[in-house]
matplotlib code that plots the C-alpha trace (Angstrom):
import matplotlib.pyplot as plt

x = [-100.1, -103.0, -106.0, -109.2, -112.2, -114.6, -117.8, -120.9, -122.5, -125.7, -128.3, -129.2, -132.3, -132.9, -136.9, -137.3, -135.2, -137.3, -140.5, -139.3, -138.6, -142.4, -144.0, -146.9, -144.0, -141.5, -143.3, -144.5, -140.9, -139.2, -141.8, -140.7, -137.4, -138.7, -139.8, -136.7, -134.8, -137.0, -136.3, -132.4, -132.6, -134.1, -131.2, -129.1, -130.1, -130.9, -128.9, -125.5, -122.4, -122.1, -125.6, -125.4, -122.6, -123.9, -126.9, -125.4, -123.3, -126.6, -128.6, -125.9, -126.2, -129.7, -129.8, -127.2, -129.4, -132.7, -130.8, -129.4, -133.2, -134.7, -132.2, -132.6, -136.7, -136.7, -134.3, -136.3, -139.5, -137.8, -136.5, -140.1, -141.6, -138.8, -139.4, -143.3, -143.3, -141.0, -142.8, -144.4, -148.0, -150.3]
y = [-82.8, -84.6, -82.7, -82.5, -83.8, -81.0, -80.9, -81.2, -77.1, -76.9, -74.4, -72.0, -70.2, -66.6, -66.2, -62.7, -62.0, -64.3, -62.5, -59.3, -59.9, -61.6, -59.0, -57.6, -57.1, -55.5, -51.7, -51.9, -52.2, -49.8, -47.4, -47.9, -47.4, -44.5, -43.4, -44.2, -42.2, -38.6, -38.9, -38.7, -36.5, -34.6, -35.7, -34.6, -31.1, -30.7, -32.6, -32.1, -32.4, -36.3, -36.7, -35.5, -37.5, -40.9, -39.9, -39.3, -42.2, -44.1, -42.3, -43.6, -47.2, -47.3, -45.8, -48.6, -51.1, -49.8, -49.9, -53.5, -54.9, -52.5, -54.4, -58.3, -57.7, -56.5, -59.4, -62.1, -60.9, -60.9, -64.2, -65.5, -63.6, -65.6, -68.9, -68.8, -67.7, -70.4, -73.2, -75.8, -74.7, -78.1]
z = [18.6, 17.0, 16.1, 18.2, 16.2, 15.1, 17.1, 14.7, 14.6, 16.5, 14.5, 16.9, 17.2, 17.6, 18.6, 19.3, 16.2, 14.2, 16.1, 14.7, 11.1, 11.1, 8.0, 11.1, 13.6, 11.8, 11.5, 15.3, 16.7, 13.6, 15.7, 18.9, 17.8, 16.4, 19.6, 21.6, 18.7, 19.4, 23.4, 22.6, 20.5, 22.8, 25.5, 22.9, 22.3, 25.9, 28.5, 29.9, 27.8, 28.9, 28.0, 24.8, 23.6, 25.1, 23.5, 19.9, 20.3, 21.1, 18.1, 15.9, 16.9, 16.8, 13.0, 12.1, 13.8, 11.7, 8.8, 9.3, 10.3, 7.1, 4.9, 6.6, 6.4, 2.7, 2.0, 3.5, 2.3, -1.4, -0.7, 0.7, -2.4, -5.0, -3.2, -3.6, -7.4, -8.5, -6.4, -8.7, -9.2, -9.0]

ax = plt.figure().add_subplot(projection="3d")
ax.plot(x, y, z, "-o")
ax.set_aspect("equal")
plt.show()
């Protein structure tokens, strides 16, 4: 059976990703996950048994998450960093 041909990849865009790795927007959302992360722990301490777990299993996803978008930010603000010292200076 022959072979389909490969469709050509489309870049995609990702705008409130890009919104939030922008150096003045990254610290305002870390807080609101901040936020979000002291009202389960609150559900956690104090709600029912069901509530506690979704809101440990929640807690734990959004400490991955912070750490993912700390690690991508400090990355691309390297990388910006990197790029503007080794441009040609006129």
């Amino acid at each position: 059976m022959p072979r389909e041909a490969a469709t050509p990849a489309v870049p995609r865009t990702f705008p409130k990703m890009e919104y939030v790795f922008q150096p003045e927007n990254t610290e305002p959302f870390l807080r609101r996950v901040e936020k979000t992360c002291k009202q389960l722990s609150d559900i956690a301490a104090k709600g029912t048994p069901a509530e506690r777990e979704r809101a440990a299993a929640a807690l734990t996803a959004f400490h991955r998450a912070v750490d993912l978008v700390k690690e991508i930010a400090e990355t691309r603000f390297r990388l910006a960093a990197e790029a503007t010292s080794a441009a040609p200076r006129r």
